[in-house]
N, C-alpha and C positions, 0 to 999 in steps of 0.2 A: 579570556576564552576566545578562540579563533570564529567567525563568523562561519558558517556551511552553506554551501552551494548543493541545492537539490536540481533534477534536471526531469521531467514531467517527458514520458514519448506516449504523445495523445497519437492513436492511427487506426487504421482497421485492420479486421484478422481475417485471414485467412481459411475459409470453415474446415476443421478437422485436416488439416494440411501441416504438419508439422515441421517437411522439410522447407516449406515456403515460407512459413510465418520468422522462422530460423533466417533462412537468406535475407529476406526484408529488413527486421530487427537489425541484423549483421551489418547491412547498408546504414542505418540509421543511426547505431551507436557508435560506428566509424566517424559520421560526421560531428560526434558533440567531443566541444572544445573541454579543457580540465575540470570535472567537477567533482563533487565530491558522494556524491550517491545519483544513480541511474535508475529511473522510477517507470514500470514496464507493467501493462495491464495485465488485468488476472486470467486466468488460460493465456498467457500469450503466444503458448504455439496450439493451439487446436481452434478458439474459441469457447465459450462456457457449452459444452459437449454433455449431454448426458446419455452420451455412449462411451461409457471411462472402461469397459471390457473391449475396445477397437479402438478407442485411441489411449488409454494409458501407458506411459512410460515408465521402467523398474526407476526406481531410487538411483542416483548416479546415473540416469540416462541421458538423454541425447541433448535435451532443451538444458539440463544442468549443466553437463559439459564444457557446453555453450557461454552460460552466466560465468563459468570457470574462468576459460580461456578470456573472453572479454573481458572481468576483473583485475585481470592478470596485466591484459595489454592496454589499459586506461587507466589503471590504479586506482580504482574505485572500485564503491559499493554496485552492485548492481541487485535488484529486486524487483520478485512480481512473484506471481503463482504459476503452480503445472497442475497438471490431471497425471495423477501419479498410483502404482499399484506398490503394495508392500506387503506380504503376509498377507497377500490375496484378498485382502483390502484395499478400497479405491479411496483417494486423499483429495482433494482439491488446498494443494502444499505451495505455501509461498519457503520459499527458497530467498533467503539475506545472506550473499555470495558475495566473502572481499575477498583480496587479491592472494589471501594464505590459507582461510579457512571460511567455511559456510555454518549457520544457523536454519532453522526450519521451526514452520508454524502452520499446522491443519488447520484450517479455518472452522471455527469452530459454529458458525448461527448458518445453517443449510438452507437454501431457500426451496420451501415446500412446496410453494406455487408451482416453482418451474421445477417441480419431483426431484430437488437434488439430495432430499434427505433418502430418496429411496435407490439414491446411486452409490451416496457416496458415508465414509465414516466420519462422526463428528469430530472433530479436536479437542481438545482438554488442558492445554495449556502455552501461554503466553509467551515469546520470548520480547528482551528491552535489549536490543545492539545499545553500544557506546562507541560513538567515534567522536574524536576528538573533543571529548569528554559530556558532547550532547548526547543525552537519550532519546530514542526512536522508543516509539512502539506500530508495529507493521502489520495489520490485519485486511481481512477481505472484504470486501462489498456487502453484501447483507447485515453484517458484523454492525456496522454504522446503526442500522437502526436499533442498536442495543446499549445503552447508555452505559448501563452496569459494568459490560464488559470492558467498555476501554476508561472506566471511572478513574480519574488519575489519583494518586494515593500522596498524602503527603506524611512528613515527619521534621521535626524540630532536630538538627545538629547542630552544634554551637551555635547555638543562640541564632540560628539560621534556620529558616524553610524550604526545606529541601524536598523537590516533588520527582516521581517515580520517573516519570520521562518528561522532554520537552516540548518534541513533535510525535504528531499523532497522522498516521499515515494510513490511506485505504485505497489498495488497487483495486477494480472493478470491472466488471461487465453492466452496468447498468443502463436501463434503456429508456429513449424517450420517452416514453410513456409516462414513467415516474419522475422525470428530471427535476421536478419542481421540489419533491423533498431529496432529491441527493444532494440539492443546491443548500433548503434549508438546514437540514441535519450537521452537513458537514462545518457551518457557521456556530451552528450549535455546540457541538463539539468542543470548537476553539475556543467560545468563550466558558461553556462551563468548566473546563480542565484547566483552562490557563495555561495554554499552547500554542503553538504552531500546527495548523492541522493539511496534509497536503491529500489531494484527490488525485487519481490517476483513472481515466478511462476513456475504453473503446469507443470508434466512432463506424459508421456505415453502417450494412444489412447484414446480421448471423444467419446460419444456415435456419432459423425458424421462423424468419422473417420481421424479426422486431428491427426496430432503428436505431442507435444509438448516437448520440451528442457530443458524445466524448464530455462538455461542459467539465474538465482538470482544472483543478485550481487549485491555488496555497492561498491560506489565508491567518493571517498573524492574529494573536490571544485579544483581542480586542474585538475580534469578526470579521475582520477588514479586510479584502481581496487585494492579493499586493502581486497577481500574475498578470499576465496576459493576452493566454492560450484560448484562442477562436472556439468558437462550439463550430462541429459538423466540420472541421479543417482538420488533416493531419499536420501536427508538428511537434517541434522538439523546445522545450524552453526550460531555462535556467533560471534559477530564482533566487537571493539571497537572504538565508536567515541571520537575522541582528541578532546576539543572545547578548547582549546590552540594553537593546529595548525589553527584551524578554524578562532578564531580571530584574531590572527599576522597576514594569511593571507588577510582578510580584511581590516587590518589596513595599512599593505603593498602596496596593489594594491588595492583602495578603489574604483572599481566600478560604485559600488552604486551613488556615487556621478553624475555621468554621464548619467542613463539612461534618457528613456522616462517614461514622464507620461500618462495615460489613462485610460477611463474608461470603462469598460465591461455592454453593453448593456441586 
């Protein structure tokens, strides 16, 4: 199995400005060299907005477009979230845009605190992309503090253990304030799934005045931080997943075999 190159764009947003946050992006994923998936924070064109009836965009609109055409002209993955309207319902939709066809995922855990359950509709269900034969799984920022949700599932094939995905992925708005459990969590994650788990998030002041760190990282099934993307810096960085390390390690200390089962109501 081919190794995967993810590519982390840690930066700030632009508050509720959709053609700017667009031109920036644009700038920025021009400059990243061949990878193989492009990892873009969550609202990446508004900021997390909880005015989704003035800045939402129909389905197919301007910010997708966008992920379209750049998939298209880097040949890759590209993903993050929009503020999105459909059947007059408002989504907070990450959008998994390759170069022929897209995927989509409502994020499903709304964060209360900051009223977004009272903006926007829940999601209900999961998608796992396969590129070159790694599983993703791609959820949003709150999502994280929900273990159940991104619980990795396993099953025996031939005489093998074979688990639902391999990287566990969350783009975010999350803001200094909490940075200390988006640090922990996201550690957490990786070792209890027996993953690769990557963080993608904003950095500077949202239109509400929080701050944000950005603090993006990947970090391999063992817990172990293998980036080396600045808190509070914008940038762009590449990272290599080993799915050699990844497997030995599950063959080693096979997990899987022991958890629980259940099901999500």
């Amino acid at each position: 199995m081919e190794n995967l190159s993810v590519t982390l764009v840690q930066t700030s947003l632009v508050w509720e400005n959709t053609d700017a946050n667009i031109s920036h992006f644009d700038k920025l994923v021009n400059s990243i060299q061949k990878t193989d998936i492009i990892i873009l924070p969550e609202m990446f064109t508004t900021g997390f907005t909880m005015q989704p009836a003035k800045n939402a965009e129909p389905d197919n609109g301007k910010g997708l477009q966008w992920m379209k055409q750049k998939a298209s002209e880097k040949n890759c993955i590209i993903t993050g979230s929009i503020c999105v309207e459909e059947n007059k319902k408002f989504y907070n939709r990450l959008y998994w845009v390759e170069p022929t066809k897209k995927q989509q995922y409502n994020k499903r855990h709304l964060f209360r605190m900051g009223t977004e359950d009272q903006h926007y509709t829940m999601g209900t269900e999961k998608i796992i992309p396969n590129i070159k034969g790694w599983k993703i799984l791609p959820l949003v920022c709150y999502d994280l503090r929900f273990p159940v949700w991104s619980r990795n599932k396993w099953q025996q094939k031939n005489n093998e253990l074979v688990a639902d995905y391999d990287v566990l992925m969350y783009v975010a708005n999350w803001p200094e304030v909490r940075n200390y459990p988006w640090k922990q969590l996201l550690i957490a994650r990786a070792i209890e799934n027996q993953c690769y788990v990557v963080g993608v998030n904003r950095v500077g002041v949202d239109g509400n005045g929080f701050t944000h760190t950005g603090d993006s990282v990947v970090i391999n099934p063992l817990g172990q931080i293998i980036s080396h993307t600045k808190a509070n810096e914008e940038s762009t960085e590449t990272v290599l997943l080993d799915y050699e390390f990844l497997t030995e390690l599950r063959k080693k200390f096979p997990v899987g075999l022991d958890v629980d089962n259940f099901e999500i109501n």
